[in-house]
N, C-alpha and C positions, 0 to 999 in steps of 0.2 A: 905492655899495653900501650904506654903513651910513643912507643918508638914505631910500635903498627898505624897508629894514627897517624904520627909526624910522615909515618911514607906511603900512606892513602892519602894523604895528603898533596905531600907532593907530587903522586901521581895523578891527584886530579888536577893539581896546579897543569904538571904538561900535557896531559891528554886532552881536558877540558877545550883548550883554544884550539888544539888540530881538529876535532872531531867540529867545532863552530866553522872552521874554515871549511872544511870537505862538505858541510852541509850546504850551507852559505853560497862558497864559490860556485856561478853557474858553469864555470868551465872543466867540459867534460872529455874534449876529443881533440884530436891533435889533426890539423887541416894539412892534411894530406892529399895526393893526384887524387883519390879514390873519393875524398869528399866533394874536390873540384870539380868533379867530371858533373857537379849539378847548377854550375855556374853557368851564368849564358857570357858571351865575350869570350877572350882569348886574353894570355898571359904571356909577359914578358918579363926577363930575371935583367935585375937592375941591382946595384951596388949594396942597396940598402932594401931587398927581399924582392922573392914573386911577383909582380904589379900585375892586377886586374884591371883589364880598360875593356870599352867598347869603343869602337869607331863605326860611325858610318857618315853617309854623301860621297860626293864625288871627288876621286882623288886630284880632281884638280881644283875643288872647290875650298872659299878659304875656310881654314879650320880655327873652331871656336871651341875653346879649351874649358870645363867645368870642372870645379874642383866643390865638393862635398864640405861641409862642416868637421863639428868637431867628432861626431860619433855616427851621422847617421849615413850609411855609405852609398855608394852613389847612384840607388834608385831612387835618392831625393831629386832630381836632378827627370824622372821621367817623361814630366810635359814641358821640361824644355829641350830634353834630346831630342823630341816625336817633333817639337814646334824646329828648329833649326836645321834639320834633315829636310822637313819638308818646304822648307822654303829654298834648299837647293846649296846649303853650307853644308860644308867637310867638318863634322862635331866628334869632339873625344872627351869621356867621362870613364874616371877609375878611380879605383877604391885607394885612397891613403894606404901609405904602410900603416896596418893594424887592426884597419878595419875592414869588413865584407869580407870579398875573398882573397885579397893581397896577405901577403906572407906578416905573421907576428914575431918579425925579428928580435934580438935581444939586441936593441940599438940605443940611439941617445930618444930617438923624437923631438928633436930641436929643428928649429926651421931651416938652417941648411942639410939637415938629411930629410925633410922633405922637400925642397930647392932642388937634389939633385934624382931624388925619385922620379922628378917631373922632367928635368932635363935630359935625364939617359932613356925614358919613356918615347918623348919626340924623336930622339936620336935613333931609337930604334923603329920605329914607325920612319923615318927619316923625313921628316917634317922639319922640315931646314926655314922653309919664309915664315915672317912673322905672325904671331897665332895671337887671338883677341881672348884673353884668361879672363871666365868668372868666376869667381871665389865667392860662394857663400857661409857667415859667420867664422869660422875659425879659418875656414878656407880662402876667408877674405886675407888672412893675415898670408900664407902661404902664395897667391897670387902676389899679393902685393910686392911679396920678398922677391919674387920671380920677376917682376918689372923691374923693380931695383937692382939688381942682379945682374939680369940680361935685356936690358932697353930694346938690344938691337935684335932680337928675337919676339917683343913684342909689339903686337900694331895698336892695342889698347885695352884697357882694363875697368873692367864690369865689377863694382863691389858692391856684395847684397846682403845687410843688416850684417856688416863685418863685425870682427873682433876688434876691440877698437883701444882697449888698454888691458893692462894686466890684472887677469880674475885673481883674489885671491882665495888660497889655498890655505888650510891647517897647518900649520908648520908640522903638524904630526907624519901627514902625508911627503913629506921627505926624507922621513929617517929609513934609512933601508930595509927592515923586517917590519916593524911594527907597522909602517906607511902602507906597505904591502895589506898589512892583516885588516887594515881599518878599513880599506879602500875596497878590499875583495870582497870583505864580510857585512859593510852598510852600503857604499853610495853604487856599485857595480850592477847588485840584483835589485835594485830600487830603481835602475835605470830605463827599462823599458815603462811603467806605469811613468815617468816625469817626461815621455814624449811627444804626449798630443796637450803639453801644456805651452808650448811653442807655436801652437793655432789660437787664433780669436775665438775660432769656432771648432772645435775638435770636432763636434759632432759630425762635419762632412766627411772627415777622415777614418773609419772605423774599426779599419786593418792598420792603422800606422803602428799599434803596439807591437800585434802578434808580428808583423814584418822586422821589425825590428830585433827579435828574439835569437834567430837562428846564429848568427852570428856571433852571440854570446856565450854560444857551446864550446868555440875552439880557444884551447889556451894562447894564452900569451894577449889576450881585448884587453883584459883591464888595464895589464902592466905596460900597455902604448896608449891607452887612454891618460893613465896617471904620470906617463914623463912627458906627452904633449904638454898635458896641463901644466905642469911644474916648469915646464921647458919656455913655454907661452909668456908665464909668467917674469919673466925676466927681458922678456924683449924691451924695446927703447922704442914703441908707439910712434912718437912724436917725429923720432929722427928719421924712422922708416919713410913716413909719411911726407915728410920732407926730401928726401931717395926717392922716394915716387915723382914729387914734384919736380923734382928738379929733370926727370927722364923729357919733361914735354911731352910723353902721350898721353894722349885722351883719356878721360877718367869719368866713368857714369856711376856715380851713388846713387842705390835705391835702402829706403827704408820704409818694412812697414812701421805707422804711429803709432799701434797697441804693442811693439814688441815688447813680450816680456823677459826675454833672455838678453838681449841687447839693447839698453833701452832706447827710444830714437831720441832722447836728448844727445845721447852720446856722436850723434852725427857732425857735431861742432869739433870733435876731435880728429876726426878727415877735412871737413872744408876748410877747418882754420888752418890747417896743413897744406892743402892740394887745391889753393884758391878757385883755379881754372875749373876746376869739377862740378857736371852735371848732378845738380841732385834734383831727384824723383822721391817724395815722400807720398809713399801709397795708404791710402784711407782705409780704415775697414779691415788691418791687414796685421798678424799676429807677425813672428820673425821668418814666415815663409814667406812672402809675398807673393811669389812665383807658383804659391800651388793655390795662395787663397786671393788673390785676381790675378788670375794668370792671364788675363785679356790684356788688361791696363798693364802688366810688366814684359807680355810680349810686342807688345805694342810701341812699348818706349825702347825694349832692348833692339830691335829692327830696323827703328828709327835711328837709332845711335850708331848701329854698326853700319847703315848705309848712308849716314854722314861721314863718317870714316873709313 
């Protein structure tokens, strides 16, 4: 009797966690041509996955580069692609490796494998003169890396409510199985309800959750979500920033004041760095700025790039 117990036992011990993870995990489908074909944009294979971009304006017009955050992929980016096209710029916006419709490599997710998603990207577009990167939040840090990097391929850099030091993480979320279990089974599927907390006002927004969803079906989001983050975690902020400064290009900081994912104290973290830099601290304005006054951040970013 007590040996039937002892291995009902441990068979609830191992079944238990798989059957939480399969329930849990929302990743259900493997992104494949057949799920792509409901993408809009075209794709180009680059060292480190798939890349989804969009381009449009005129191929001779100069091209302003939008790089996405940490998760939300790049129809964050809508009213400023619609704004910069119609003003008569050549603009490009794609999804990070990991997220939207870009490939879920099994890669590192450290900022020079996405430095060179971006680089073989232009390369293949063949976009050779210098392109003006904006980076918003996590995609601030990925721009940034891209000026430091390659100066002489950029003409200036737009950072909006960036990532600005290292988030901290669980140490649990680095151990290889278990980091896995904890990440896929709590913060992954809690992930779309914590997006419209990133607005002042979510209320205007009232699709930003369900849009955010679809993307959550194909495997391989969490596990480029959780080595960004880890990955992120280890950068040297200050020196970067200092790599940027030291490029001499032009540098326009914008932050909203109520942000609550990055806070706007933290903007002392860039100026104290990148002296020369424009900063714009937008009123009224959650960590979007650009969708919650898009007037006043298209207005300043126009301004900047036609001073430059």
């Amino acid at each position: 009797m007590r040996r039937r117990l002892l291995l009902a036992l441990l068979a609830f011990v191992l079944v238990a966690p798989a059957a939480w993870y399969l329930i849990k995990n929302p990743e259900r489908a493997t992104l494949d041509d057949d799920a792509r074909r409901a993408a809009p944009g075209r794709f180009v294979q680059t060292s480190v996955g798939l890349t989804h971009y969009e381009l449009a304006g005129p191929d001779s017009g100069r091209t302003v580069v939008l790089v996405h955050g940490f998760s939300v992929p790049s129809y964050i980016w809508d009213s400023t692609f619609i704004a910069l096209r119609a003003r008569g710029l050549r603009v490009l916006r794609y999804d990070l490796i990991g997220r939207g419709w870009s490939e879920r490599a099994d890669i590192a997710y450290d900022p020079p494998a996405h430095d060179r998603q971006l680089v073989e990207l232009l390369d293949s577009l063949r976009i050779t003169d210098p392109v003006d990167v904006v980076g918003l939040s996590f995609g601030g840090l990925v721009a940034a890396w891209f000026t430091a990097e390659h100066p002489a391929r950029t003409r200036s850099l737009v950072l909006v409510d960036p990532l600005s030091r290292p988030r901290e993480f669980p140490s649990v979320l680095s151990r290889p199985i278990i980091g896995d279990f904890v990440w896929q089974t709590s913060a992954v599927p809690s992930m779309p309800a914590g997006q419209p907390t990133d607005f002042l006002h979510p209320e205007r927004f009232p699709d930003w959750e369900s849009r955010y969803r679809p993307q959550m079906r194909y495997r391989g989001f969490g596990r480029a979500l959780r080595r960004a983050g880890l990955a992120s975690g280890k950068v040297d902020f200050a020196a970067l920033f200092n790599r940027v400064a030291a490029t001499g290009k032009p540098v326009l900081l914008v932050w909203g004041r109520q942000d609550p994912t990055t806070p706007f104290e933290h903007h002392t973290d860039v100026t104290s760095r990148i002296a020369a830099a424009e900063f714009f601290p937008v009123d009224s304005s959650g960590h979007l700025p650009h969708m919650e006054q898009t007037a006043a951040f298209n207005a300043r970013l126009f301004d900047f790039l036609g001073r430059h």
